[in-house]
Every structure is written in structure tokens, then in C-alpha cells.
C-alpha positions in Angstrom: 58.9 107.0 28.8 59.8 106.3 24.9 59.3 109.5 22.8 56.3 108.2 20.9 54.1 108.5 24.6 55.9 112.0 25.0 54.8 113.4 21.6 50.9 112.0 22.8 51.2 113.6 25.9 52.2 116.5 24.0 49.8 116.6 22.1 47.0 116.2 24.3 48.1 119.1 27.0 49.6 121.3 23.9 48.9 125.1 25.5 48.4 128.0 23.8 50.6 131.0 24.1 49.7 133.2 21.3 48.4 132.4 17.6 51.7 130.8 15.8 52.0 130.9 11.9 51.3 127.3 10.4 54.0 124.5 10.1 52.4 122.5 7.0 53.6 119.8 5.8 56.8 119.5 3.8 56.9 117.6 1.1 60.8 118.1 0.5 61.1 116.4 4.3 59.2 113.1 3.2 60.8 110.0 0.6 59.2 109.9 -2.7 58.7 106.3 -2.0 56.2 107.1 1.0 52.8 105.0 0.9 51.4 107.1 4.0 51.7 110.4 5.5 50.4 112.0 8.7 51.1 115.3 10.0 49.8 117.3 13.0 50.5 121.0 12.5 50.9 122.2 16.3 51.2 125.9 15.7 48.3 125.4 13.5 46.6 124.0 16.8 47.8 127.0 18.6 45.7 129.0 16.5 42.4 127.6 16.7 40.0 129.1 18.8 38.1 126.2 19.7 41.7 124.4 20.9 42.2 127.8 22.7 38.9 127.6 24.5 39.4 123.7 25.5 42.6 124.6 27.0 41.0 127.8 28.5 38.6 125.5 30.1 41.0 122.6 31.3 43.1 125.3 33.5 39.8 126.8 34.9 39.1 123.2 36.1 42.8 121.7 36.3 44.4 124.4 38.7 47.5 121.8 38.4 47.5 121.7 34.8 50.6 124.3 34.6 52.6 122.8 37.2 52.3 119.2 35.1 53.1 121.3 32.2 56.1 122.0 33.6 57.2 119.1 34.9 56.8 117.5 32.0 58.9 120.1 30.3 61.7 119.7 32.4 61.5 116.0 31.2 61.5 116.0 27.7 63.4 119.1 27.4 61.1 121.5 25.4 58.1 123.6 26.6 55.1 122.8 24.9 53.6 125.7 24.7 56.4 127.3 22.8 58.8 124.6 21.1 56.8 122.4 19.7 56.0 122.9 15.9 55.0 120.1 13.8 55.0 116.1 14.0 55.3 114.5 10.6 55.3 110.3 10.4 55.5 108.8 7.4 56.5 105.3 5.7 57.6 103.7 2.7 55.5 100.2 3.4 52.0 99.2 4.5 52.4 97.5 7.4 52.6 98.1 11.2 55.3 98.5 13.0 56.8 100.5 9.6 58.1 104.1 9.1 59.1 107.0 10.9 58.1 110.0 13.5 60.0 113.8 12.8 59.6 116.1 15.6 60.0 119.9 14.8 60.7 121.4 17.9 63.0 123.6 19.8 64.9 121.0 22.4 67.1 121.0 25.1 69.0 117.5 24.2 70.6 116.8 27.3 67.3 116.2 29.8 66.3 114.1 26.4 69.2 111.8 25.9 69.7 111.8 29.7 66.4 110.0 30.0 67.6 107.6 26.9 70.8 106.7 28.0 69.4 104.8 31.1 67.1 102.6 29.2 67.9 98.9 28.6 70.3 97.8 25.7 70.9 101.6 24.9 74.0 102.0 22.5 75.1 104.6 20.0 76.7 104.3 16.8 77.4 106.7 13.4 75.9 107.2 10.4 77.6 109.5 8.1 77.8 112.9 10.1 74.7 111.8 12.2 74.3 109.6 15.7 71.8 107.0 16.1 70.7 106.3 19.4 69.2 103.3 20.1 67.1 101.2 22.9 65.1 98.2 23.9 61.2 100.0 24.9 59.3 97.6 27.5 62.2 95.0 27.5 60.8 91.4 28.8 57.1 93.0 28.4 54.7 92.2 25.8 55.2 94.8 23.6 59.4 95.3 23.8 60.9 96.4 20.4 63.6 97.9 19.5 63.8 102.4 18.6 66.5 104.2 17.3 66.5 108.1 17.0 68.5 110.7 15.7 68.6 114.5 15.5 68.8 115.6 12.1 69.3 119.1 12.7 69.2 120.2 16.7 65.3 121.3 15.9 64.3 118.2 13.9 64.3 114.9 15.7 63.9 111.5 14.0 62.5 108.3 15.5 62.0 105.0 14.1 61.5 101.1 15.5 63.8 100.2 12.6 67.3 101.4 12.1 67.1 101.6 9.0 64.1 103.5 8.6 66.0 106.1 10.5 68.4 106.2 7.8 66.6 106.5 5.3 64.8 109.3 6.2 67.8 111.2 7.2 69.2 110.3 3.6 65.9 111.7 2.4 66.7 115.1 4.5 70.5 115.1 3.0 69.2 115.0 -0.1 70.5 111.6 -1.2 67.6 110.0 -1.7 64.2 111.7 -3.9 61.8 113.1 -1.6 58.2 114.6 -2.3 59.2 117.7 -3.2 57.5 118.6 -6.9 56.0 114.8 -7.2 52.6 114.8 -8.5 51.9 111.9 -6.2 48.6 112.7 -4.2 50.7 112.8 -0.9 52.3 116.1 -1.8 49.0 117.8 -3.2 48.3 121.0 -1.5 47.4 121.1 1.7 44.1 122.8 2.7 44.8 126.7 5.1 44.6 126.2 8.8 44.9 122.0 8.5 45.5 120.5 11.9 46.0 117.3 11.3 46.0 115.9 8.0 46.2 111.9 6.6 47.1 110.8 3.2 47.8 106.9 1.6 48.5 105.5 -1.7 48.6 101.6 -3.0 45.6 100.9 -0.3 44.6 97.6 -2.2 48.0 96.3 -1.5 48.1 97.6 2.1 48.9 94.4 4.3 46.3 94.8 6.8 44.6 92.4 9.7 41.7 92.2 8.1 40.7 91.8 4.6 38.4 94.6 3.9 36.5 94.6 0.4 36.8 98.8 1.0 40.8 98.4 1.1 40.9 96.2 -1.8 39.0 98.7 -4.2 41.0 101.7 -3.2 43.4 103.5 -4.8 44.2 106.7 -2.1 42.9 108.4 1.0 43.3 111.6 2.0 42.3 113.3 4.9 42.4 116.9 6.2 40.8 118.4 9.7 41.1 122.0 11.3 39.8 125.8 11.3 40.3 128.6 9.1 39.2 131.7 9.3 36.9 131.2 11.9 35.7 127.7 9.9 36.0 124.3 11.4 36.4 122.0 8.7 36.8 118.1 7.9 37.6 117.4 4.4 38.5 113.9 2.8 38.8 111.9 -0.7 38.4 108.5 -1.4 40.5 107.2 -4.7 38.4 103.7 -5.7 39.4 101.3 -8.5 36.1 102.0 -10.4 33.2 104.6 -10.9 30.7 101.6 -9.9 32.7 101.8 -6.2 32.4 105.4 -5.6 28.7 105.5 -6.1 28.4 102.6 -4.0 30.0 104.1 -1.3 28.2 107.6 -1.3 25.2 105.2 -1.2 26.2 104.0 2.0 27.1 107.0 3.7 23.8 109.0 2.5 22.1 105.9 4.0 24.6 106.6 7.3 23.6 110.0 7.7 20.0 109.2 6.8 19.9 106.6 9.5 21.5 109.5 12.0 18.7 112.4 11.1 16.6 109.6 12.2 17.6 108.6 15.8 19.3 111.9 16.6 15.8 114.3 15.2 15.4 115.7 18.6 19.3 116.8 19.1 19.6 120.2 17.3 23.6 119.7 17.4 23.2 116.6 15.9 21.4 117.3 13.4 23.7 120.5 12.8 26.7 118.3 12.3 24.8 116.1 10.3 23.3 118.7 7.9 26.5 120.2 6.9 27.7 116.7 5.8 28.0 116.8 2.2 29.4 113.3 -0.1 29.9 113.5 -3.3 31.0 111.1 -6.0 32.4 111.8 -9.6 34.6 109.6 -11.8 35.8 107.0 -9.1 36.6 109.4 -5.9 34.4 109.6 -3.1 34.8 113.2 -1.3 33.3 113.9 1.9 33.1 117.5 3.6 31.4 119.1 6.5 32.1 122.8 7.7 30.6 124.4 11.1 31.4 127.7 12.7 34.1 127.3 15.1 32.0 129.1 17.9 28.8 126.2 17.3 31.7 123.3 17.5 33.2 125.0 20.5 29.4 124.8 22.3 29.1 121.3 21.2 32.0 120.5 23.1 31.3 121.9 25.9 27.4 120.4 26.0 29.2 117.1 25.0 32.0 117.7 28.1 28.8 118.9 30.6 27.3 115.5 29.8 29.9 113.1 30.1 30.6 114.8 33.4 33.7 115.2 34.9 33.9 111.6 36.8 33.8 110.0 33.4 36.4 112.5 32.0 38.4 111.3 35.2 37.7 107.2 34.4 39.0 107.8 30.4 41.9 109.7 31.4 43.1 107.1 34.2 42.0 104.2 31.0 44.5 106.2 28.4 47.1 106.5 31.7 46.9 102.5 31.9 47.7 101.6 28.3 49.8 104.6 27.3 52.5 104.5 30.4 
């Protein structure tokens, strides 16, 4: 199972033991020359009452849930519920395939690099005072490529399909190459209280993507920022553009999206709930979009939204994300 599935996994079963103080961000852990930036605050997730309720509510219908939980601890070497702290990827390029995954967490390395050592092509070498370890993922299948990982510090773990990515990053940590840390770039600006996941790019109109979107090419920067404070759900998010003309084109769009919505969803009180506290707004050339709810009224939405996908459904896209995520 290569670490990146592990982290998913992790993510998706992530219990809650007790409220945890927040692991933001750190700029001082990510290059100055980063394009993009995500970062999932777990203990941040461990706070939220509406991720404490879901979790509540999958034991109460999962009876097995904790023995799988434990299980999968015994194979990755950390309990979830308690060691895991923070996943931060980030990369210096545009482009798939590109950048690098830090896991804060508290890990037993042996069960980890026990499960490492027996995968094809594994090897290890040095760099400086740290050891790469690397491997061939799905060797002879359609999707093999190469991933090396390090542990920077026994609670910080590095992984990267590219060597030298790796190296980099722990260069960045060592303090031999610039990192974030007092830039003015918009991937260290603050980050908003309570912010479970959170998504930030720079240079978009150079950004080497599949498909040549006339959005991409007339933006500047993204950031995005999701999670619960004080009782608050929120979704916040900016759009940079290359011009003023851009941004009010785009808030004309998406007043006409959530136009279109009030009409087809009038008879749905939670729709038009969600939709009513969607606010866009456009000044200078940056889009922003926000939208707060109670937590408690996001918490029955989920639960009206579970009820009616019904649990054979639940059981179809679980055994769907089990097929392509082995």
C-alpha cells in the first residue's frame, strides 16, 4: 500500500479522541519557490463538531469500524486517532506528478519501513545526515512510478515521486534553501482560525495543465480555505485575475450560478440555506467567494443528505473508491 493511499485512508476514518489544538500551516516548512500549497489540519478536524458527529454516526452504524482502525494502525504504525497532526503537500512546479507530501505524525517506523522494504526495486541511499528510501509503486501496472521518502525528524515524514523533490524539501527544513517563512507571497498569508483544509496557487496562467482553460490563463492566484470556528462552518476563497474586467465577469457568472440554483432547488429549504449564505464579491481584480452556516444546520444537512443516499449507495461508493484507490 504506498503512503499516499495510507494518508487517504487516514484521512477518511480520522477518529476523534478529544478536541486537539490546531496544527496550521507553516510557512517556515515550505520553499519560497512553492507555486501550490495544500494542507489538511487533522487536529483541526478533531475539533469540529460536525466531523465529531459523522464519526459518532459511522460507529453507531459500523460496529467494525474500531477494529479496522486498529488494524490499520498496526500497519502503518501510528494511531489515527492520536498521532496524526497535519499533512502539508506542496511544489515548486505546475504540473502533475510534481512536489511533495509531509506527514506530521507520531510513528512507529519499523511496521512502516517493514512494509517498504518488501516492495519492488526498494533501495536506500544517503543524503547528508538523512536516508532516502526508495521504491517502484504498481511495478508492470499502468500507473508504476517511482517514490522516495525520508523522515526528516522521527515525527515529520517526507514523500515525493521524485528524488529530488525529496531533497529539496529536506534542504528547505535544514534551512539551506529560503522557505516561506516572512515572504509576502500570497501562500504564506494568514491562515483563517479553525481551517481544515486549506489550498493556495501562484503563476496559474503559466500552470501546465490538460486543458487550456481561458479561467487559468487570466489568473494570477487562488486561495482556498474550509472548516469551523467557533461553532461556524465556513468556506472562504479569492480569485487573483489579470484584470478588473475578469473579476466582474466572473462574479457575473457565479451570481447567475446561484441564481440558476434558487431556481430548481426553491422547494429545498437546505438548499436554499446554503445558497443564501453565498456571498461573491469583486473589487480591483480578485474575485472572493464566502458562505458561512451554523455547524449544527451543516451537521442536519448531512445527515438528510446521508438518509437519502441510503446506505446501499454509501456501500456502492465506498467499494468504487476501494477499486481505484487499492
Amino acid at each position: 500500500m504506498r503512503i499516499v493511499t495510507v494518508v487517504m485512508i487516514v484521512a477518511a476514518v480520522v477518529t476523534l479522541a478529544a478536541a486537539a489544538q490546531a496544527t496550521p500551516m507553516n510557512p517556515k516548512q515550505v520553499s519560497a519557490d512553492a507555486q501550490w500549497v495544500v494542507h489538511m489540519d487533522v487536529d483541526a478536524m478533531k475539533a469540529s463538531s460536525v466531523v465529531q458527529k459523522a464519526y459518532a454516526k459511522h460507529l453507531e452504524t459500523h460496529p467494525g469500524a474500531e477494529q479496522h482502525l486498529d488494524m490499520l494502525s498496526k500497519v502503518i504504525g501510528m494511531n489515527p486517532t492520536k498521532d496524526l497532526f497535519a499533512v502539508t503537500m506542496y511544489g515548486t512546479q505546475l504540473k502533475p506528478h510534481t512536489g511533495v507530501m509531509m506527514i506530521q505524525a507520531k510513528v512507529d517506523h519499523e511496521p512502516l519501513l517493514a512494509k517498504v522494504k518488501i516492495a519492488p526495486d526498494y533501495r536506500e541511499s544517503t543524503y547528508g545526515k538523512h536516508t532516502l528510501y526508495s521504491w517502484t509503486h504498481a511495478k508492470g501496472g499502468k500507473h508504476e512510478h517511482s517514490v522516495t521518502g525520508a523522515f526528516h525528524k522521527p515525527n515529520l515524514l517526507i514523500v515525493g515521486r521524485l528524488a529530488s523533490d525529496v531533497m529539496a524539501a529536506l534542504d528547505v527544513l535544514d534551512g539551506k534553501i529560503r522557505s516561506l517563512g516572512g515572504s509576502k507571497s500570497p501562500l504564506a498569508a494568514k491562515v483563517p482560525a479553525g481551517t481544515i483544509l486549506l489550498g493556495r496557487a501562484v503563476g496559474l496562467k503559466h500552470a501546465k495543465v490538460p486543458c487550456k482553460s481561458p479561467l487559468v490563463k487570466q489568473s494570477e492566484a487562488m486561495c482556498l480555505a474550509m472548516g469551523e470556528n467557533d461553532g461556524t462552518s465556513f468556506l472562504a476563497a479569492k480569485l487573483t485575475t489579470t484584470s478588473s474586467e475578469t473579476a466582474e465577469q466572473i462574479k457575473t457568472i457565479l451570481e447567475g450560478l446561484r441564481a440558476m440554483g434558487a431556481l430548481h432547488k426553491a422547494d429545498d429549504p437546505d438548499a436554499m440555506k446554503v445558497l443564501g449564505a453565498f456571498h461573491v464579491e469583486a473589487e480591483g481584480n480578485s474575485v472572493t467567494i464566502s458562505m458561512e452556516l451554523p455547524a449544527e444546520e451543516v451537521w442536519g444537512m448531512c445527515q438528510k443528505a446521508h438518509e437519502k443516499m441510503g446506505k446501499k449507495d454509501w456501500k456502492k461508493h465506498w467499494m468504487m473508491m476501494h477499486k481505484h484507490h487499492p
